[in-house]
C-alpha positions as CSV (number, residue, x, y, z in Angstrom):
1,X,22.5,18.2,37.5
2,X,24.2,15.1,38.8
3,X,24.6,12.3,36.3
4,X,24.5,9.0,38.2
5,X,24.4,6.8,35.2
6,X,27.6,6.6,32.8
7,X,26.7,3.8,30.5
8,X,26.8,3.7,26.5
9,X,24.5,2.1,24.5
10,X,24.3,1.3,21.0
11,X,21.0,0.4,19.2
12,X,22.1,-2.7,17.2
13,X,19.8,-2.5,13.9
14,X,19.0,-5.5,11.8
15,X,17.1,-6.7,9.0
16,X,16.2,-11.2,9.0
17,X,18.9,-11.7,11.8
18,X,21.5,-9.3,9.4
19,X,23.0,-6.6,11.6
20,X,23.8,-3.1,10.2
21,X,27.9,-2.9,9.6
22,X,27.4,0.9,11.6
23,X,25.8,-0.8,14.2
24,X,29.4,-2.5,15.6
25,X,31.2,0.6,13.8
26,X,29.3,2.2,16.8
27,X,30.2,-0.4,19.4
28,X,33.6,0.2,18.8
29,X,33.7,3.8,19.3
30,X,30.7,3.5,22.0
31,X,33.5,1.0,23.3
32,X,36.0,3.8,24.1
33,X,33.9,6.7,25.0
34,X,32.4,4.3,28.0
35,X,36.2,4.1,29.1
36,X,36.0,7.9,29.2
37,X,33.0,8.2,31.2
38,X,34.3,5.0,33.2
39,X,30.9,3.8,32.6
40,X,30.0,0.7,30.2
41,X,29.3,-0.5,27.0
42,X,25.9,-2.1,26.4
43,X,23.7,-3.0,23.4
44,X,20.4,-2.7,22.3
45,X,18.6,-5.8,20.4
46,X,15.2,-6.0,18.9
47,X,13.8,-8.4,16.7
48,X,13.0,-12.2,16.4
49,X,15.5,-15.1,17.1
50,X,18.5,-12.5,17.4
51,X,20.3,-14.3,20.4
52,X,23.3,-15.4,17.8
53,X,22.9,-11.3,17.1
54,X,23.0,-10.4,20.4
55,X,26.2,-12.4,21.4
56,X,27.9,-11.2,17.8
57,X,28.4,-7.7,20.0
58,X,30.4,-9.1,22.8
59,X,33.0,-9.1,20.2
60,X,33.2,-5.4,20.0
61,X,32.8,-5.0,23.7
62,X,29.6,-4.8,24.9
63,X,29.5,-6.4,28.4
64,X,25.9,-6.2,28.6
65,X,22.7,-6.6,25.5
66,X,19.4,-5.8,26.4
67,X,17.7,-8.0,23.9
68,X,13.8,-7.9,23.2
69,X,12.9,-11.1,21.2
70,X,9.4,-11.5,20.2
71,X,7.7,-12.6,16.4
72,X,5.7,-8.9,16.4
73,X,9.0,-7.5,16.3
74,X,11.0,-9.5,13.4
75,X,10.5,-6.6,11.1
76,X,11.1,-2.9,12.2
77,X,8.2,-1.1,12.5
78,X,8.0,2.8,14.3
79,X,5.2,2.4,16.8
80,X,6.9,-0.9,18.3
81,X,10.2,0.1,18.2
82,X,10.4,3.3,19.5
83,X,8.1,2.8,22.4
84,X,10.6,-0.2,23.8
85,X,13.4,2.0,23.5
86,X,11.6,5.0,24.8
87,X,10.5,2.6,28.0
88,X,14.5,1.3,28.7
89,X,15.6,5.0,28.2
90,X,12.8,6.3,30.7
91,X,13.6,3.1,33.1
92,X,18.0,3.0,33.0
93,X,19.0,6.3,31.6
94,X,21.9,5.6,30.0
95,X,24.3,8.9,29.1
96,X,25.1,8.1,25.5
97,X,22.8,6.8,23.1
98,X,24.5,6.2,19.4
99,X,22.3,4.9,16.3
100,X,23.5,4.2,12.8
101,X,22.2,7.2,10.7
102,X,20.3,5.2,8.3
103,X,17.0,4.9,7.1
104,X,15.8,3.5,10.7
105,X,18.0,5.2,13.1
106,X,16.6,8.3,11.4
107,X,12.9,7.3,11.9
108,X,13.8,5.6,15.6
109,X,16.2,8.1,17.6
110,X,14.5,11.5,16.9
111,X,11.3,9.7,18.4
112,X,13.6,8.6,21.4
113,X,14.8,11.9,21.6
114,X,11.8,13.8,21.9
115,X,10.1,11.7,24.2
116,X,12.8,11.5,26.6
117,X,13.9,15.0,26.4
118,X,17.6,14.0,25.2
119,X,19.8,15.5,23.4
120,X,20.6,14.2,19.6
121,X,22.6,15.4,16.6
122,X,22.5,14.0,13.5
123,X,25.0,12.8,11.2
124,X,28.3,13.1,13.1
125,X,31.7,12.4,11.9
126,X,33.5,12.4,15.3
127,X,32.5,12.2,18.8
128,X,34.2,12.6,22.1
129,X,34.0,12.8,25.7
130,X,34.8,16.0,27.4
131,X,34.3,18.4,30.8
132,X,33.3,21.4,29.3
133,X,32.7,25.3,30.5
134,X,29.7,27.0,29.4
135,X,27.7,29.8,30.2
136,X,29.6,29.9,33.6
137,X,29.0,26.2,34.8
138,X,31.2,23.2,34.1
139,X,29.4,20.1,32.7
140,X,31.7,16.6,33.3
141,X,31.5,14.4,30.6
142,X,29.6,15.8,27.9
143,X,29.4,14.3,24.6
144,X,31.1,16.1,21.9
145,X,28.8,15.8,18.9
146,X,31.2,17.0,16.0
147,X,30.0,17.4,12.4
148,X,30.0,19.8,9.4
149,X,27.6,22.7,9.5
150,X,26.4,25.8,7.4
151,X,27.2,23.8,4.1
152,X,30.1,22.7,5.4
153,X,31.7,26.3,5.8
154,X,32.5,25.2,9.6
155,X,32.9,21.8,11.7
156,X,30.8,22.5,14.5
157,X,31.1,20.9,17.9
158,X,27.4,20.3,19.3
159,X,26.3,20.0,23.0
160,X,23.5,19.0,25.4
161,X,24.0,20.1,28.5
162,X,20.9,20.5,30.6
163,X,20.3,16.6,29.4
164,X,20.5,13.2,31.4
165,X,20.7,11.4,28.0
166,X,22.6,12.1,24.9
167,X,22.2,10.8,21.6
168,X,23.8,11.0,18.1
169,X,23.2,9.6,14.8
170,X,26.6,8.0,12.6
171,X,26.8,7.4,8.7
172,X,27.8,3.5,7.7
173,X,31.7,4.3,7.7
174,X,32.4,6.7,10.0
175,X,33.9,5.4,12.6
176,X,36.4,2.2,12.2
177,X,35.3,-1.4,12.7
178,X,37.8,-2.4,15.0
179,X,37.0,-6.5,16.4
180,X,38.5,-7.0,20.0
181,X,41.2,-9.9,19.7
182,X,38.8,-11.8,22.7
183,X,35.2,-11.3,22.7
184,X,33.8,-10.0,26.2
185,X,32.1,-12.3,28.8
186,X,29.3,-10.6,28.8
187,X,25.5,-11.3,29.9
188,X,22.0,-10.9,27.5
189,X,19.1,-9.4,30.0
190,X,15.6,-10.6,28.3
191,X,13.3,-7.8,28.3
192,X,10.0,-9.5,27.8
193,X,7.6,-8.0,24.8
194,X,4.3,-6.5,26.1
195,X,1.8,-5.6,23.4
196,X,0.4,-2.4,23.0
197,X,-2.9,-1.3,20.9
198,X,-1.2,1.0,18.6
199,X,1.6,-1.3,18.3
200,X,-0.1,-2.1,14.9
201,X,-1.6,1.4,13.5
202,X,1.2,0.5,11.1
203,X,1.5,-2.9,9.5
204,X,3.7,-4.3,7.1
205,X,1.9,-6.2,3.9
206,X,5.0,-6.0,1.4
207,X,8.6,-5.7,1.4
208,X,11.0,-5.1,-1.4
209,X,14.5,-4.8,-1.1
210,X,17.0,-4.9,-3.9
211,X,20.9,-5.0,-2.5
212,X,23.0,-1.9,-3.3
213,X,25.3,-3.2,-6.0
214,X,28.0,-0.9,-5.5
215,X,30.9,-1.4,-2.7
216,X,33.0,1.7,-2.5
217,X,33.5,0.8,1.5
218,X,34.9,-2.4,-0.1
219,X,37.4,-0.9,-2.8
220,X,41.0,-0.6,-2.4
221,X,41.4,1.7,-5.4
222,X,38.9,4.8,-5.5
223,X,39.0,7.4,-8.5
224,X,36.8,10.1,-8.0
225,X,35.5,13.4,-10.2
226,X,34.2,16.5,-8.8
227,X,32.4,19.2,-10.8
228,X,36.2,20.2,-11.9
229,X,35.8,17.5,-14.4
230,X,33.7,19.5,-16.1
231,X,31.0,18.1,-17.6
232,X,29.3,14.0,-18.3
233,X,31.4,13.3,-21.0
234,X,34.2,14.0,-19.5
235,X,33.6,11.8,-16.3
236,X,34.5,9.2,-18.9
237,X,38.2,9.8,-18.4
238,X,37.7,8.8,-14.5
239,X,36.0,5.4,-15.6
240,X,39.1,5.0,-18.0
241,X,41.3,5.6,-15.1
242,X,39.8,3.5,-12.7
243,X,39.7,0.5,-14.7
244,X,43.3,1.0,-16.1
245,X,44.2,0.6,-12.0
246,X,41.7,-1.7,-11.2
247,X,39.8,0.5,-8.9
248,X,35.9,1.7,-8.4
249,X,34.7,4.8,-10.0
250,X,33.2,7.8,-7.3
251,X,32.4,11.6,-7.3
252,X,31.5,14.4,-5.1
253,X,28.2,15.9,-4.3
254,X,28.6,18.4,-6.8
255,X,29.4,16.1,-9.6
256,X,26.5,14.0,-8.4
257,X,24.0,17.1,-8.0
258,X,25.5,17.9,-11.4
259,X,24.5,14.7,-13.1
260,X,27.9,13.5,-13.6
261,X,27.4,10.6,-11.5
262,X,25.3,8.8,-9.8
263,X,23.8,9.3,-5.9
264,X,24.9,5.6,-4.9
265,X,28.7,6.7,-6.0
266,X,29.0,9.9,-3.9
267,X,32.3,10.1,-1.4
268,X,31.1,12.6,1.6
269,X,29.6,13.5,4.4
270,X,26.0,13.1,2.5
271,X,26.9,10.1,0.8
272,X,30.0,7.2,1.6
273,X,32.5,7.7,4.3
274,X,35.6,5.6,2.5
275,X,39.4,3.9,3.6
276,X,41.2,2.8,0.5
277,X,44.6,2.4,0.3
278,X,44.4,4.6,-3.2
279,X,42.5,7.9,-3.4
280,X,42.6,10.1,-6.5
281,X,40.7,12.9,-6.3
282,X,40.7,14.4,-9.3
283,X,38.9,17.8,-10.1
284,X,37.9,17.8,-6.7
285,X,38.1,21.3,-4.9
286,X,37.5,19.3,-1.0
287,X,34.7,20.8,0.8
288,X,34.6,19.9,4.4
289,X,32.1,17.9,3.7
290,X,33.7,15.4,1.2
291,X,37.1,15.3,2.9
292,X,35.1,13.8,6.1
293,X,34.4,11.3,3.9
294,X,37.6,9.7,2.4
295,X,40.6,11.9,4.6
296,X,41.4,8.6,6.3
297,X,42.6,7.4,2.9
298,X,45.5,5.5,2.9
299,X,47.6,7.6,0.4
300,X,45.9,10.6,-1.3
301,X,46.5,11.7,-5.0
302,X,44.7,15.3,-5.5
303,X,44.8,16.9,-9.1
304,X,43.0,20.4,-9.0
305,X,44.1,23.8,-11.2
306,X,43.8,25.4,-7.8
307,X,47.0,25.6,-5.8
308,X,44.8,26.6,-3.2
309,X,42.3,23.7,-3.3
310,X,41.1,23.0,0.0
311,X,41.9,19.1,-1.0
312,X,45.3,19.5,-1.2
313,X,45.5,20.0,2.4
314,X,44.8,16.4,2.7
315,X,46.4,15.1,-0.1
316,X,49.6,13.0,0.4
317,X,50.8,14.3,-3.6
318,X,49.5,17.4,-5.3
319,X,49.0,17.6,-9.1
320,X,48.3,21.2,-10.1
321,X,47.0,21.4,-13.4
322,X,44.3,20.7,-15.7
323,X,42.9,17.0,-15.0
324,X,41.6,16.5,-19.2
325,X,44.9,16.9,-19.7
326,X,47.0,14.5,-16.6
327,X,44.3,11.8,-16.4
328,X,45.3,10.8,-20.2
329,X,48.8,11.0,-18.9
330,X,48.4,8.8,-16.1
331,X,46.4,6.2,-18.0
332,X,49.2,6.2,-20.6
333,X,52.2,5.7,-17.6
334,X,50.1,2.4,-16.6
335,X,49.4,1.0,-19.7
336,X,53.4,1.3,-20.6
337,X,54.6,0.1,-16.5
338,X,52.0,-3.3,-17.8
339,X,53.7,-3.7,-21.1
């Protein structure tokens, strides 16, 4: 099948004007994978008064925004959404379609998806741009669509082949926000709003939104428990460490799953993709799944009775040994470098 179109979009998601952080972590890795393809980089707006929006992603590269700006469309709603994008996919076809894997992007690209036929993983935590032999044929420029799989036994790398359009889903995090020193000179196309009859099967009478209080993205001191730790009461000792060195307090999904924690504090592939300059992972064996999600760390500090921990692998300094009995240790060495 011959691929005429090279382009890469990114659906830019907003809520009152408020762009998603993934959604220009996405243009700047949408940025380089349209250098791969030699193709370019353009963005997808939709919503009401989101020309400020709109111009925002020329500073991550887009060269083009396809912007939709009508008052129906100020809050995201499925029928609305999904049929506009299903229309521009069915009228451009762009090769790469990337969404932030939120609550939206969940409900919007696997409707994309399966109306257009296209391709679409979920979740990644890399993509690439590669020719690639299969079953006999060589496909140019495929999309790479890397992520954990089989509870995280494996880091599979997903394809769609047979597909004009490819699409993949990306955790807040992911990928690095990386602002081009001069924005782009590039050009907003108005695509004008046409209502449809079912555009409002679904309308929206209330909203209620309370902002997550908790910034581990923002941190530059993370401690976090895993199950290791051993039980609730215990998790006590990571709160005591965190605050003796001024950092947030996090866990793994089985300290989470375990009650230790709570949901909106998990490090991982299911929960917060994080950069500090300080990770201590303590009691943390480091499943695939939650070294996706903080292996970028600046400097690593892993504690973990098992030499053969899969964490230590990424860990800049390894602490074998029982962490009820070094956390105390640690606290103790602050307290008396502060005196």
């Amino acid at each position: 099948m011959e691929i005429q179109n090279k382009d890469v979009w990114v659906f830019i998601e907003q809520r009152n004007g408020k762009p998603a952080d993934v959604s220009f972590e996405l243009l700047s890795k949408g940025k380089k994978l349209a250098e791969k393809l030699n193709g370019s980089l353009k963005a997808v707006v939709i919503g009401n008064k989101i020309k400020q929006l709109a111009e925002e992603t020329f500073k991550y590269g887009a060269v083009e925004v396809l912007v939709v700006d009508n008052p129906e469309l100020e809050h995201y709603r499925t029928m609305p959404y999904s049929r506009i994008l299903i229309e521009l996919v069915e009228t451009h076809k762009p090769r790469i379609i990337l969404y932030g894997a939120t609550i939206i992007g969940r409900d919007l690209a696997p409707r994309v998806a399966s109306h257009t036929r296209s391709g679409l993983t979920a979740d990644c935590t890399d993509l690439q741009v590669s020719t690639v032999k299969y079953l006999k044929h060589d496909y140019k420029n495929l999309l790479l669509q890397i992520r954990p799989a089989f509870g995280g036994n494996i880091i599979a790398t997903i394809i769609s082949p047979e597909v004009e359009t490819q699409m993949a889903t990306v955790r807040e995090g992911v990928m690095r926000f990386e602002p081009m020193p001069n924005p782009v000179k590039g050009k907003i196309t108005e695509i004008p709003y046409i209502a449809c009859d079912y555009d409002n099967i679904i309308k929206i009478i209330e909203q209620h939104r309370q902002e997550n209080k908790v910034n581990l993205k923002g941190a530059s001191i993370i401690v976090s428990g895993g199950y290791g730790i051993g039980s609730k009461s215990n998790f006590k000792l990571i709160n005591e460490l965190a605050a003796a060195v001024g950092g947030e307090v996090a866990g793994s999904r089985a300290a989470v799953d375990a009650g230790f924690i709570a949901v909106d504090r998990q490090v991982g592939q299911t929960g917060v993709t994080v950069r500090p300059k300080l990770y201590i992972a303590c009691g943390i064996s480091g499943a695939i799944q939650h070294r996706a999600g903080m292996n970028e760390s600046n400097k690593i500090i892993a504690i973990n009775t098992d030499p053969d921990a899969p964490i230590f692998s990424v860990a800049h300094y390894g602490i074998v040994g029982d962490v009820m009995q070094i956390i105390p240790m640690f606290i103790n060495e602050f307290k008396q470098k502060l005196r």
